[in-house]
Backbone of each chain as ProteinMPNN parsed JSONL, in Angstrom:
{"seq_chain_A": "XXXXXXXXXXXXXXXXXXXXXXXXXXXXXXXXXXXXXXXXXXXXXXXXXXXXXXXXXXXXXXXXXXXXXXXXXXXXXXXXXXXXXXXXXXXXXXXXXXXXXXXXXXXXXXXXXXXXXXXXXXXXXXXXXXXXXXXXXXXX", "coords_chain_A": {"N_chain_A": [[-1.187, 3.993, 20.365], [-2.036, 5.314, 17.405], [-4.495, 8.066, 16.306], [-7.042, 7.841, 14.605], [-9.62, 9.518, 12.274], [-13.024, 8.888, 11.436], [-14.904, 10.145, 8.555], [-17.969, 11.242, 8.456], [-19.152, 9.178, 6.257], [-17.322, 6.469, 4.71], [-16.485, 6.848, 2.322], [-16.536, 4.173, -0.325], [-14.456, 5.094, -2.65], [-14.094, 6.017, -6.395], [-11.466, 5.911, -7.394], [-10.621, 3.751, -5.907], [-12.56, 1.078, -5.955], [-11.619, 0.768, -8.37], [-9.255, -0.207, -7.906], [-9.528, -2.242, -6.45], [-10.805, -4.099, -8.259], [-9.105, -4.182, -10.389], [-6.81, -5.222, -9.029], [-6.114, -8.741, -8.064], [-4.775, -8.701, -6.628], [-4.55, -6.761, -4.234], [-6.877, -6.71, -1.135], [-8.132, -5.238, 0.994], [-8.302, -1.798, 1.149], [-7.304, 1.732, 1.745], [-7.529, 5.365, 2.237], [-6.331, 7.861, 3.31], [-5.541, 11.094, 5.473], [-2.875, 12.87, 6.681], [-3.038, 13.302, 9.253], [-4.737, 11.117, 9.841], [-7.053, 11.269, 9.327], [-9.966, 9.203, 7.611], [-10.401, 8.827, 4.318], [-11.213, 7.74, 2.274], [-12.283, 4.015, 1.456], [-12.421, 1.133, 1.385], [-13.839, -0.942, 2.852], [-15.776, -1.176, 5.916], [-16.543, 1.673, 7.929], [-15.659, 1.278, 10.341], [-13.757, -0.738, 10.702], [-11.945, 0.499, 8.561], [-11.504, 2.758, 10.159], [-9.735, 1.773, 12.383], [-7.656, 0.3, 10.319], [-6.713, 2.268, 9.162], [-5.532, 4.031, 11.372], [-3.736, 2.024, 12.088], [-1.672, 2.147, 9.563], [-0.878, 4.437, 9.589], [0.216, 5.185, 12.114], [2.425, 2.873, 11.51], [3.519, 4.174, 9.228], [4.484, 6.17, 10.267], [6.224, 5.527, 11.964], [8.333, 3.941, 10.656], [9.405, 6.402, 9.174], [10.538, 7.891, 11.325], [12.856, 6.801, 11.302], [14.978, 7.578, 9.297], [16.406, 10.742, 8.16], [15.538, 11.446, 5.791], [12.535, 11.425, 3.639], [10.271, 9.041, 4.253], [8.72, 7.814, 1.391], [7.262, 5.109, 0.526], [6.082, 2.022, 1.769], [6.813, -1.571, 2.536], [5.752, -4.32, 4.13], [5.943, -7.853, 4.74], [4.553, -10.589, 5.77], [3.914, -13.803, 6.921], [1.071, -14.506, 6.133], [0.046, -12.472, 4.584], [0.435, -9.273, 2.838], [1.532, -5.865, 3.7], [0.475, -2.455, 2.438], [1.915, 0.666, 2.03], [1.696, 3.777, 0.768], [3.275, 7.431, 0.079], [1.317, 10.594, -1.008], [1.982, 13.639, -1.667], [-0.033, 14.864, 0.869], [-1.438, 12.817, 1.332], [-2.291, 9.364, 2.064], [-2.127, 6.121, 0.669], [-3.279, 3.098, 1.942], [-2.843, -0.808, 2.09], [-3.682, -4.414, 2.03], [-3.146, -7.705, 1.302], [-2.591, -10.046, -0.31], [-0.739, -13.338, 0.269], [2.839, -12.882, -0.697], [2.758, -10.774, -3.036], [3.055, -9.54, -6.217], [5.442, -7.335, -5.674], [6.292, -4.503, -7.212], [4.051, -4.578, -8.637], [1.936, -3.743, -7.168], [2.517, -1.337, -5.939], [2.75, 0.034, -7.726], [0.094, 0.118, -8.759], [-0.689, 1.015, -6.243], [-0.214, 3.578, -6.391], [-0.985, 4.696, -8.472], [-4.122, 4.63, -8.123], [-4.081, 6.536, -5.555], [-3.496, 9.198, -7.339], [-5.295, 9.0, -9.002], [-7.282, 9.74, -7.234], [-6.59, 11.663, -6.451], [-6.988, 13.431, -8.088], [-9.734, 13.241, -8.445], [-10.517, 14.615, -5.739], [-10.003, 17.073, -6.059], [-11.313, 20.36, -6.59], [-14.3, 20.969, -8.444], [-13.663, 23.073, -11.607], [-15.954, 26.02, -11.292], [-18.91, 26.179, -13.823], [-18.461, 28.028, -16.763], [-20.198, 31.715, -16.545], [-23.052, 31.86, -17.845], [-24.519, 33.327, -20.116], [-26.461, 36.167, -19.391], [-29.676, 35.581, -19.28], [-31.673, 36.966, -18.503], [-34.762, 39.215, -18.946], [-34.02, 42.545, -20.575], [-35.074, 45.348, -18.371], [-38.305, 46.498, -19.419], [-37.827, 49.955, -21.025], [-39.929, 51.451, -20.575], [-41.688, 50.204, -18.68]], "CA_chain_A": [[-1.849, 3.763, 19.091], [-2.387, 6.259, 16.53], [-5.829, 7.931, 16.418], [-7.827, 7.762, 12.776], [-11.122, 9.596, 12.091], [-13.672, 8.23, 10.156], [-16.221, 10.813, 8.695], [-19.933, 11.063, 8.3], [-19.259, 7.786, 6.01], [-15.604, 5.816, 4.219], [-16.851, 6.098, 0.814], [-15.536, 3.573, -1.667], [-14.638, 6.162, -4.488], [-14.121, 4.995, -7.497], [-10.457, 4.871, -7.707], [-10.442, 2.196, -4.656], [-13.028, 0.293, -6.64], [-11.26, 0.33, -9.764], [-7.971, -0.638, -7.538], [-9.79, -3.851, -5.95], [-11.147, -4.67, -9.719], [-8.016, -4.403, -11.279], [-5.921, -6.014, -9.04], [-6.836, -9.449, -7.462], [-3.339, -9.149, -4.851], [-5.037, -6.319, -3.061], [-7.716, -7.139, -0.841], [-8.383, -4.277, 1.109], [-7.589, -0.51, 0.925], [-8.145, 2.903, 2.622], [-7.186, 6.461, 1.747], [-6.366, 8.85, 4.676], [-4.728, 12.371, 5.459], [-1.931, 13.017, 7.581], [-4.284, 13.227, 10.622], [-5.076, 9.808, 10.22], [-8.871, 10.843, 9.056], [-10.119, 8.216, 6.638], [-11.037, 9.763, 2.676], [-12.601, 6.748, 1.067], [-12.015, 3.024, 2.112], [-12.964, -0.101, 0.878], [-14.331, -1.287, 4.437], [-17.133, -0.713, 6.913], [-16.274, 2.678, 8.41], [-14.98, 0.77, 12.131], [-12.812, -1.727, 10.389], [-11.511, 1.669, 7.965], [-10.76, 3.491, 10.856], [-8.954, 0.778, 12.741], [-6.735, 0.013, 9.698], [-5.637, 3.498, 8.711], [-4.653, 4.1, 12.687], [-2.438, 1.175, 12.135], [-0.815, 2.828, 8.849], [-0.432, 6.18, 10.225], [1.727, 4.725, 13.253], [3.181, 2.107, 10.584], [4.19, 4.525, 8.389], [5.409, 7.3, 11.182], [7.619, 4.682, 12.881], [9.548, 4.091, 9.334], [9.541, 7.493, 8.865], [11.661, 8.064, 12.38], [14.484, 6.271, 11.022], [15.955, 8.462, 8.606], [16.119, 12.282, 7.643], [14.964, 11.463, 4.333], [11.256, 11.512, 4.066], [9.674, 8.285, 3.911], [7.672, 7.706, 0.483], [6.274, 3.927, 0.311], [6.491, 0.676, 2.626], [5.511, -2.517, 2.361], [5.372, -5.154, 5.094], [5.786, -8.839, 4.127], [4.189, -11.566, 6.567], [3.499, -15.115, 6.453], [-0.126, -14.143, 5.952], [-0.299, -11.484, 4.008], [0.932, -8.207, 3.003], [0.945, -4.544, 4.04], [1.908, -1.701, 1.953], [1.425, 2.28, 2.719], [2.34, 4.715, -0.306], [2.147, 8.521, 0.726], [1.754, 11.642, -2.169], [1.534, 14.511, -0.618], [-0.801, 15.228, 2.152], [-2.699, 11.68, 1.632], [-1.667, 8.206, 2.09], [-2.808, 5.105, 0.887], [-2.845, 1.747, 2.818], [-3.435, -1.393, 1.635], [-3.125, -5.351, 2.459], [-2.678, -7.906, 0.015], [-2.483, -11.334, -0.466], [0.569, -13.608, 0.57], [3.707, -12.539, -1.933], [2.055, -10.147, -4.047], [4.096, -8.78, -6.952], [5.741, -5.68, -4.772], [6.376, -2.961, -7.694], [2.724, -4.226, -9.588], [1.255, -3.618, -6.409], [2.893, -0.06, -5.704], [2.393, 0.995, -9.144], [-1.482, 0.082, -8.397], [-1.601, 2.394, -5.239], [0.18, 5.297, -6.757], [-2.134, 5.21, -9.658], [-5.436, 4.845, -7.257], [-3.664, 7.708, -5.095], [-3.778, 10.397, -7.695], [-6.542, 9.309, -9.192], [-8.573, 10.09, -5.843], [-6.321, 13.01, -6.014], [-7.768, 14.079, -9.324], [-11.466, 13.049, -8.39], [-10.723, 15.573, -5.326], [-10.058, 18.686, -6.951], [-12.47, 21.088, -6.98], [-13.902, 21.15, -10.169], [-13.867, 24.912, -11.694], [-17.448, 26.666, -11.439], [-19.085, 26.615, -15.283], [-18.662, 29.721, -17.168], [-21.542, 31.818, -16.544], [-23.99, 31.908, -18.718], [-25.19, 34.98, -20.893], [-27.569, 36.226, -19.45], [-31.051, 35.339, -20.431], [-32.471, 37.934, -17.759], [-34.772, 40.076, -19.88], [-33.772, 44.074, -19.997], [-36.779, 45.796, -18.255], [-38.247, 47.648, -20.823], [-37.803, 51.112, -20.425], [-41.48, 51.437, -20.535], [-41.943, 49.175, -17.559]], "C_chain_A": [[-2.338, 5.08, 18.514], [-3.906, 6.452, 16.803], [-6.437, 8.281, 15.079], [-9.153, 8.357, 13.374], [-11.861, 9.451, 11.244], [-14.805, 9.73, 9.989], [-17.336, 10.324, 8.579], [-19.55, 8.731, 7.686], [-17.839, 7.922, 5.155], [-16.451, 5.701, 3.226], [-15.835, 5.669, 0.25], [-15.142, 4.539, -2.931], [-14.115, 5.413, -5.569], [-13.031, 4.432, -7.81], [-10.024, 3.98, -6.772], [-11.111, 1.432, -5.334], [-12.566, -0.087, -8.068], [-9.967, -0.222, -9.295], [-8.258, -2.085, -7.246], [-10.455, -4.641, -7.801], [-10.194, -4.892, -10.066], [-6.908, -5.362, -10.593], [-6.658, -7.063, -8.095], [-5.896, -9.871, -6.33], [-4.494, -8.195, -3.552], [-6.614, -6.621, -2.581], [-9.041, -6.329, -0.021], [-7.974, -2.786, 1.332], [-8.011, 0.944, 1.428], [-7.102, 4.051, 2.248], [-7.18, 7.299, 2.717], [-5.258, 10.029, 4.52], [-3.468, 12.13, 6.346], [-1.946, 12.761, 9.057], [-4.325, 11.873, 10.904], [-7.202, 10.053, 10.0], [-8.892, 9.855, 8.012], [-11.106, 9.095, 5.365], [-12.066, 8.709, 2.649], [-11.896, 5.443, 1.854], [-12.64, 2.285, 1.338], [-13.856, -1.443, 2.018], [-14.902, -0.773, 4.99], [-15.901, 0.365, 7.544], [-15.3, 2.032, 10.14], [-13.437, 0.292, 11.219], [-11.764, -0.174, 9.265], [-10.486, 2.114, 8.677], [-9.678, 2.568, 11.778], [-7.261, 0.61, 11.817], [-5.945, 1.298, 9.202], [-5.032, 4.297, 10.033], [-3.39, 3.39, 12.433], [-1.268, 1.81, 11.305], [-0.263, 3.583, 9.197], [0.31, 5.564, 11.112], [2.795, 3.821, 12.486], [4.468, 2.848, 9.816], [5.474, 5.957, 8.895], [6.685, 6.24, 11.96], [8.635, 4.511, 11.631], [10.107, 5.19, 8.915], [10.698, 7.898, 9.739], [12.516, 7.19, 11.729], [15.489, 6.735, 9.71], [15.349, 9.916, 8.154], [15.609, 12.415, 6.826], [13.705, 11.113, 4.557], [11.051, 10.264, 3.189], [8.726, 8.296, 2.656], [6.695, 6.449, 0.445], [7.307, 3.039, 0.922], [6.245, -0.49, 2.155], [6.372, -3.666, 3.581], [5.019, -6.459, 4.904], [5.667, -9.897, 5.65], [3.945, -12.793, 6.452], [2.381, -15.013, 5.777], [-1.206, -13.471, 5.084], [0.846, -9.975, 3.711], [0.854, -6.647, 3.326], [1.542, -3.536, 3.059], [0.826, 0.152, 1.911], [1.829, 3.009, 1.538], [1.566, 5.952, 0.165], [2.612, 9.398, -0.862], [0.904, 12.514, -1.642], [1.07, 14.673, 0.782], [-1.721, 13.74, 2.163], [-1.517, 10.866, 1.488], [-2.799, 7.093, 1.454], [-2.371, 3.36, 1.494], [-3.489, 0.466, 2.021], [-3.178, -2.761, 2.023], [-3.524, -6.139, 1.201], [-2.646, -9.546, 0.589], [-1.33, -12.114, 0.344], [1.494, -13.77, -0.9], [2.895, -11.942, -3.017], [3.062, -9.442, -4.724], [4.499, -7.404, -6.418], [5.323, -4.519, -6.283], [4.741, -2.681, -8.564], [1.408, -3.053, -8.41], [1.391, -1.614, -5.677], [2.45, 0.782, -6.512], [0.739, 1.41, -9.473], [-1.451, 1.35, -7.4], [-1.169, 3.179, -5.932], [-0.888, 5.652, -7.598], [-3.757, 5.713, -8.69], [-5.187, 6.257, -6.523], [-3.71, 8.823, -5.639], [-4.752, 10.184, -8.652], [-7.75, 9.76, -8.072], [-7.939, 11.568, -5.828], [-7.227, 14.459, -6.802], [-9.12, 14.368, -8.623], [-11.735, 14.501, -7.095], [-10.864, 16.921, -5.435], [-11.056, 19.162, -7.439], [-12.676, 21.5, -8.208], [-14.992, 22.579, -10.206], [-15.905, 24.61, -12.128], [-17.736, 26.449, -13.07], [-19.116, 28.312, -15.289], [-19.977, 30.26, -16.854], [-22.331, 31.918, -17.146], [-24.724, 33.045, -19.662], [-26.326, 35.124, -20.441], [-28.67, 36.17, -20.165], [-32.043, 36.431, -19.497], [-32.928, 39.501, -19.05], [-34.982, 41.734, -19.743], [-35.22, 44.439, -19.859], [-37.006, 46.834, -19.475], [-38.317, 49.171, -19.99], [-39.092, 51.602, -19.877], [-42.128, 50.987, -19.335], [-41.994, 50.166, -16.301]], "O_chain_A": [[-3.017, 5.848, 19.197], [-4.606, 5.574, 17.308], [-6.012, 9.333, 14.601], [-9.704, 8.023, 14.422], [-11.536, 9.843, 10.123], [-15.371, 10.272, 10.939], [-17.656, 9.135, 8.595], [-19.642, 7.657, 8.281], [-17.284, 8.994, 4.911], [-17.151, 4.698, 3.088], [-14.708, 6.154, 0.142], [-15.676, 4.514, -4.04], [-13.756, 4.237, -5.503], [-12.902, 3.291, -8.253], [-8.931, 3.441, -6.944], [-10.308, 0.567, -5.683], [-13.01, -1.005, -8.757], [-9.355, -0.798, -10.195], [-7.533, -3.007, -7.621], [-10.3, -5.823, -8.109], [-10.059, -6.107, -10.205], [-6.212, -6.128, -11.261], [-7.599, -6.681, -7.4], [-5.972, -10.775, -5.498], [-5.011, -8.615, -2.517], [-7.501, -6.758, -3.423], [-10.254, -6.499, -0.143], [-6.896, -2.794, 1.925], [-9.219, 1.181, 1.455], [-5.941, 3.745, 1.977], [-8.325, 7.556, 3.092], [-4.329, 10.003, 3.713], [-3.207, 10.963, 6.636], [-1.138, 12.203, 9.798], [-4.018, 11.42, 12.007], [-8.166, 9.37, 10.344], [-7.813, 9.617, 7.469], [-12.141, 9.747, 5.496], [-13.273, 8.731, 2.889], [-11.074, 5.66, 2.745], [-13.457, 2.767, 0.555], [-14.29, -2.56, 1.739], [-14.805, 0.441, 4.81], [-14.709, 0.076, 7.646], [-14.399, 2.627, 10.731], [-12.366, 0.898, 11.172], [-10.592, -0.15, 9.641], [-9.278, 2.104, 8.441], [-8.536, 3.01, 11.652], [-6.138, 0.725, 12.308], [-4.75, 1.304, 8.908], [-4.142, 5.127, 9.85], [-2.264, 3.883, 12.506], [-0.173, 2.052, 11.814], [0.967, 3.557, 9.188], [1.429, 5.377, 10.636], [3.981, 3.977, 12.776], [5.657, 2.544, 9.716], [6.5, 6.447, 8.424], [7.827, 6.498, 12.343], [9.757, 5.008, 11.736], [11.187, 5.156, 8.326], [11.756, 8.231, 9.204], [13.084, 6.983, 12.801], [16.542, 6.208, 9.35], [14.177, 10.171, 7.876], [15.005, 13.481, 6.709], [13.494, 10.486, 5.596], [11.365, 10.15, 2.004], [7.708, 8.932, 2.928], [5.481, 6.633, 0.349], [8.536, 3.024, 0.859], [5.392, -0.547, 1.268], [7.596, -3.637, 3.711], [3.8, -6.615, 4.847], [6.579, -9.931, 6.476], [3.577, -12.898, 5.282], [2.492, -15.435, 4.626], [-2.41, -13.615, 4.871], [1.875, -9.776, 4.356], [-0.28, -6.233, 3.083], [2.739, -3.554, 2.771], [-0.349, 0.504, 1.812], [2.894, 2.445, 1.285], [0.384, 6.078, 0.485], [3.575, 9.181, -1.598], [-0.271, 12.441, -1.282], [1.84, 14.601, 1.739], [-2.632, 13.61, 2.981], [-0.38, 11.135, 1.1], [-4.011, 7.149, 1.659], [-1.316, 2.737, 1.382], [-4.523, 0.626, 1.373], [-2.103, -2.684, 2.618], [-4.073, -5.61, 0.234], [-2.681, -9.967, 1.745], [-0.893, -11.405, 1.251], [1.17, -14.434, -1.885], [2.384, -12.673, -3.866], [3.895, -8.784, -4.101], [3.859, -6.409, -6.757], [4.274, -3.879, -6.354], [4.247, -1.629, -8.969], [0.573, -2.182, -8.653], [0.517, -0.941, -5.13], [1.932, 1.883, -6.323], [0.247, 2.375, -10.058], [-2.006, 2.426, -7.625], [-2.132, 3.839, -6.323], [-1.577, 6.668, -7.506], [-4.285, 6.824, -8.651], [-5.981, 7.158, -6.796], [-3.932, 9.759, -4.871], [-5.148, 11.196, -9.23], [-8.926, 10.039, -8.305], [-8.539, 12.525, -5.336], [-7.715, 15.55, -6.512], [-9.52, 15.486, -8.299], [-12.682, 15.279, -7.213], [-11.705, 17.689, -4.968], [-11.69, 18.74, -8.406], [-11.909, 22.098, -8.963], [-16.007, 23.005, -9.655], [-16.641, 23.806, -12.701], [-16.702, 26.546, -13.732], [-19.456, 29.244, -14.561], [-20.926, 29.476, -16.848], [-22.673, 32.894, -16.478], [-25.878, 33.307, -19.319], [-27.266, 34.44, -20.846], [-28.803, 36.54, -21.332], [-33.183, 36.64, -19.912], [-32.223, 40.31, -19.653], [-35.852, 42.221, -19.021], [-36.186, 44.174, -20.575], [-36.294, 47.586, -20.14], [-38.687, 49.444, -18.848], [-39.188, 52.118, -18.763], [-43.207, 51.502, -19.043], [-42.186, 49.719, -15.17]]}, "seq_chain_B": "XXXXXXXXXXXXXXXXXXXXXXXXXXXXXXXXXXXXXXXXXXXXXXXXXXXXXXXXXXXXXXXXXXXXX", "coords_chain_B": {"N_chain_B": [[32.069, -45.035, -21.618], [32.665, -43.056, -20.259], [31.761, -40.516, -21.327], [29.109, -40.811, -20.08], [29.456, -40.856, -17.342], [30.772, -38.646, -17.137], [27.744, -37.099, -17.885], [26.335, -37.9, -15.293], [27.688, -36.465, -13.566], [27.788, -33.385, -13.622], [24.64, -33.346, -14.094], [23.903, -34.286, -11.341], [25.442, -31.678, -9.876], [23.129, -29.839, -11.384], [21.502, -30.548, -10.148], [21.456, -30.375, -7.402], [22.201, -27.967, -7.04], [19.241, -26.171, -8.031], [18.525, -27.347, -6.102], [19.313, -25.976, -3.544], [18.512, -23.781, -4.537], [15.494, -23.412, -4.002], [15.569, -24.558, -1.451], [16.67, -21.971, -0.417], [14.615, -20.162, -1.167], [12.368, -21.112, -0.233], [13.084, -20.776, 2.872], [13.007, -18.232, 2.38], [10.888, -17.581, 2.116], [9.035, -17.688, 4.525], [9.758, -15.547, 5.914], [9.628, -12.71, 8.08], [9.453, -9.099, 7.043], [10.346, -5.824, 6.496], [10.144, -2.937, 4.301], [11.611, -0.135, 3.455], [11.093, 3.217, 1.85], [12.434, 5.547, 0.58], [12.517, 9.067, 0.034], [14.876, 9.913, -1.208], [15.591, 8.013, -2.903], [16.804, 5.933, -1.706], [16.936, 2.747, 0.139], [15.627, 1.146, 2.317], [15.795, -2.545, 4.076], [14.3, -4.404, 6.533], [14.921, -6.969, 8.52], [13.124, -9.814, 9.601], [13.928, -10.139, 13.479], [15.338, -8.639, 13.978], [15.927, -5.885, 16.071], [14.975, -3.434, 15.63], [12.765, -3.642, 13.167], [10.918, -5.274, 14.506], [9.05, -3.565, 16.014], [7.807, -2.049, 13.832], [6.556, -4.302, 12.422], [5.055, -5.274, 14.323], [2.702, -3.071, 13.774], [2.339, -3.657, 10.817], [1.365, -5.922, 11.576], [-0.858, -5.575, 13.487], [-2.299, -3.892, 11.629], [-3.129, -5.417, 9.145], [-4.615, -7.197, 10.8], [-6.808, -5.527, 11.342], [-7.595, -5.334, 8.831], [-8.588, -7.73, 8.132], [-10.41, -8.481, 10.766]], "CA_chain_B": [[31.923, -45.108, -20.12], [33.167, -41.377, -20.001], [30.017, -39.601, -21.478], [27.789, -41.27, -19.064], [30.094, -40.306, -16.061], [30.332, -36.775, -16.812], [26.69, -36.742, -17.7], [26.002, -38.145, -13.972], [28.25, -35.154, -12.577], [26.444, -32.539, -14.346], [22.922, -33.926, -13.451], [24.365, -34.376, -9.843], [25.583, -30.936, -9.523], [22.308, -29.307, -11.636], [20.036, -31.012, -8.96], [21.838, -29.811, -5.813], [22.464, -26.157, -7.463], [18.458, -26.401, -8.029], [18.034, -27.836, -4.633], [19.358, -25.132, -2.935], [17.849, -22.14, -4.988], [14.465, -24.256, -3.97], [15.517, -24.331, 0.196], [16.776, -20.622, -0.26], [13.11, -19.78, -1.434], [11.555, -21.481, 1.124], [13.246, -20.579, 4.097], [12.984, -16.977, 2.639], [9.288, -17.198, 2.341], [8.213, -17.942, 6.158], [10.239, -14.521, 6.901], [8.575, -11.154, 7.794], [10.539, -8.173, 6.586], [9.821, -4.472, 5.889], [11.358, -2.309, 3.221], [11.28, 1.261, 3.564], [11.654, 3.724, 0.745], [12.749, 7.081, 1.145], [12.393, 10.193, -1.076], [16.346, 10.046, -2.135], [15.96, 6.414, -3.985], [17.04, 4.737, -0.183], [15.686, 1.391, 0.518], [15.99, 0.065, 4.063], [15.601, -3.551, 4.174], [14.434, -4.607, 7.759], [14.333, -8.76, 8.436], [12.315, -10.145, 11.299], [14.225, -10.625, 14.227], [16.516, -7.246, 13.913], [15.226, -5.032, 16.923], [14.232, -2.231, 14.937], [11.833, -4.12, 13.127], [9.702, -5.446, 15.559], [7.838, -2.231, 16.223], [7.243, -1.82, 12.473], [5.851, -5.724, 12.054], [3.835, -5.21, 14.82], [2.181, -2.294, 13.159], [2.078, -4.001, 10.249], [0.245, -7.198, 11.791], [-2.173, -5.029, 13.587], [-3.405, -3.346, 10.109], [-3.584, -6.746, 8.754], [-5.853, -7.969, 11.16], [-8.057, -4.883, 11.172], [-8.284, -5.122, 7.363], [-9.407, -9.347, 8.137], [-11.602, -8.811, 11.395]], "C_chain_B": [[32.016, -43.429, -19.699], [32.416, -40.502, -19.88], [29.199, -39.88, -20.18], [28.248, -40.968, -17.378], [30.037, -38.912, -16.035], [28.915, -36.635, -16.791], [26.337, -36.803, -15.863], [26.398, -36.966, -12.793], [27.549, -34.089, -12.556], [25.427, -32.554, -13.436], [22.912, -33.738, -12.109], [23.856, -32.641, -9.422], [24.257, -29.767, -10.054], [21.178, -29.445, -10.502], [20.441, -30.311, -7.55], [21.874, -28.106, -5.994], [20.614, -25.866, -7.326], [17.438, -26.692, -6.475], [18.034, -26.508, -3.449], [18.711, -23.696, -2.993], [15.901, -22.514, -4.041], [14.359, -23.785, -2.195], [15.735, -22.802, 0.019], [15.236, -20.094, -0.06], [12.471, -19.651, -0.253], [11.493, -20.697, 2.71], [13.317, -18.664, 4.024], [11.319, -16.418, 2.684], [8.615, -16.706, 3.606], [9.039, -16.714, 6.554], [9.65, -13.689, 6.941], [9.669, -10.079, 7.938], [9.606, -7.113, 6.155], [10.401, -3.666, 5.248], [10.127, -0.895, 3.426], [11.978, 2.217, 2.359], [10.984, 4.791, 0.664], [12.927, 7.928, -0.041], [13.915, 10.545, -2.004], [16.323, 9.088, -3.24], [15.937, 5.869, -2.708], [16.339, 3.812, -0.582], [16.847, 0.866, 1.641], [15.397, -0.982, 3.987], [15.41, -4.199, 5.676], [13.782, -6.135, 7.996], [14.329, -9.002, 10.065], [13.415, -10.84, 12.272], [15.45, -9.395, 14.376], [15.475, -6.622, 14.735], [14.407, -3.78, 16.791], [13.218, -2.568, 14.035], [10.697, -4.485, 13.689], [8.513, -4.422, 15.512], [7.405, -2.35, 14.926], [6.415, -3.198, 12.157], [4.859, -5.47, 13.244], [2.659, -4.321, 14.679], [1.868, -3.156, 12.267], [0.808, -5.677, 10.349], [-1.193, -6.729, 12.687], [-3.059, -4.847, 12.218], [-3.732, -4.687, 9.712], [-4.918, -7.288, 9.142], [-6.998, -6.968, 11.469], [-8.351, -4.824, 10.361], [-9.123, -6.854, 7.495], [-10.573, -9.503, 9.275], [-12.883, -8.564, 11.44]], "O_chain_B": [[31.351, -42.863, -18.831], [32.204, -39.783, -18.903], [28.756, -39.011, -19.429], [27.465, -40.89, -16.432], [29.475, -38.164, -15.234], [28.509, -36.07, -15.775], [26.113, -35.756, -15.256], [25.86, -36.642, -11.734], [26.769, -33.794, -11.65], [25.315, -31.99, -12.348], [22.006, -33.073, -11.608], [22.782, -32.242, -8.973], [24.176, -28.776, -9.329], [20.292, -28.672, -10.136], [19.631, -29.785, -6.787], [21.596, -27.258, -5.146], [20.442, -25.192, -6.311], [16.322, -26.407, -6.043], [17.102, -26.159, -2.724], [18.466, -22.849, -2.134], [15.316, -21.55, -3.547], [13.524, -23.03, -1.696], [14.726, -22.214, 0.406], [14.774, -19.696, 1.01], [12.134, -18.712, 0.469], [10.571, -20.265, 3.403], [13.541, -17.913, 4.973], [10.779, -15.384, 3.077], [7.901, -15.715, 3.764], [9.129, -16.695, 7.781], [8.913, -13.495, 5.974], [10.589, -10.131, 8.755], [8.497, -7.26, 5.642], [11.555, -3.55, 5.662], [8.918, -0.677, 3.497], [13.135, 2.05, 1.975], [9.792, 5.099, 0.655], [13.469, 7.479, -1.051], [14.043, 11.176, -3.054], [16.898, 9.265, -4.314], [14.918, 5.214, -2.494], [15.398, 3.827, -1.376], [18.011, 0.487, 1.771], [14.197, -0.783, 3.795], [16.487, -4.583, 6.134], [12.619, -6.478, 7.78], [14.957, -8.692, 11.078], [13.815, -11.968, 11.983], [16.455, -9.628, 15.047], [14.297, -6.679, 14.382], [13.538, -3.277, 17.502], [12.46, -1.6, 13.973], [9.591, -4.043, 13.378], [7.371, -4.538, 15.066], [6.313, -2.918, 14.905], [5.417, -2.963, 11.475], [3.677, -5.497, 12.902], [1.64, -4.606, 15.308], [0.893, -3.787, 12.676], [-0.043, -6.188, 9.622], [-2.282, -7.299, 12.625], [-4.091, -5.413, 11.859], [-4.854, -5.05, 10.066], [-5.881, -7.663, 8.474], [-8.083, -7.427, 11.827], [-9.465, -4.306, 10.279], [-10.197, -7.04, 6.923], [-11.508, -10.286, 9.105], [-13.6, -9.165, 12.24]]}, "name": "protein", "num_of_chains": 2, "seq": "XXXXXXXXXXXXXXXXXXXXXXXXXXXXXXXXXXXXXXXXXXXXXXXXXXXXXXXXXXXXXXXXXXXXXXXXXXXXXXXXXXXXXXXXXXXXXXXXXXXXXXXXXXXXXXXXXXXXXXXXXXXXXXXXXXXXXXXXXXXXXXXXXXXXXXXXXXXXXXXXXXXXXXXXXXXXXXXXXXXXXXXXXXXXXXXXXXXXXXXXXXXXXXXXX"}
């Protein structure tokens, strides 16, 4: 079994909360690196790390079966569904209802996926400011 | 008499054509299958009970039940 790390805490960020708002297939969802650490999640930090272990081995076992690099899965069960979409260096995982529209549901993670990608990006320093430091007087 | 015979054929053969799209459905519902899709366009289609599946459904029914327990 794959090993996932959860940090400090699985925050919900916003585009997981705007993914479970918008769509009512997916149910729950988690955002992880390559590693298998967990970004953000939609689940208590245990249950997080648990489910993005599973992906990460999910999505590496599909991956071993051809030269071509795996992009997105999905996993259809009596029960429910699974589906993994990776961009770049992150993945997202997600489960889903039983028969959930596949491409609405893809088109959902990708979007959530680079919107978390966005929200990550360090955002540039502000310009600096003109100084307001006042010149000593010469006098001083 | 004629009309009402062909109609009956028709009707016949609309209901069984119908019938079957209906069992197709069905018996494709209760299956578990994984589709894989690869950075060329690919799509691997993998249906439960093909050996190379397995491993991947059982991945997939773990996550499941750590996203439900």
């Amino acid at each position: 079994m794959g090993c996932a790390s959860v940090g400090s805490m699985a925050e919900t960020a916003q585009p997981l909360a705007d993914l479970t708002e918008i769509s009512t297939q997916v149910q729950a969802a988690v955002v992880l690196d390559r590693e298998g650490s967990v970004l953000a999640a939609t689940l208590d930090d245990e249950r997080a790390g648990r489910l993005a272990a599973s992906a990460l081995e999910l999505f590496r076992a599909g991956d071993e079966r051809s030269e071509q690099e795996l992009v997105q899965l999905d996993a259809t069960l009596p029960d429910g569904s699974v589906f993994v979409v990776r961009d770049g260096d992150r993945l997202i995982a997600a489960t889903t209802t039983p028969e959930p529209t596949v491409g609405l549901v893809f088109y959902d993670l990708k979007s959530a996926l680079r919107g978390f990608g966005e929200e990550q990006k360090p955002k540039r320093a502000p310009a600096k400011p003109a100084s307001t430091r006042k010149k000593k007087d010469a006098s001083a | 008499m004629r009309p009402r015979r062909a109609f009956a054929v028709v009707a016949a053969a609309a209901g069984s054509a119908a019938g079957a799209v209906l069992l197709r459905r069905r018996a494709a519902r209760g299956k578990a299958r994984v589709e894989l899709y690869f950075a060329d366009g690919s799509l691997v289609r993998l249906a439960q009970g093909a050996a190379e599946s397995e491993r991947l459904l059982l991945h997939a029914r773990e996550l499941l039940a750590a996203a439900r327990s």
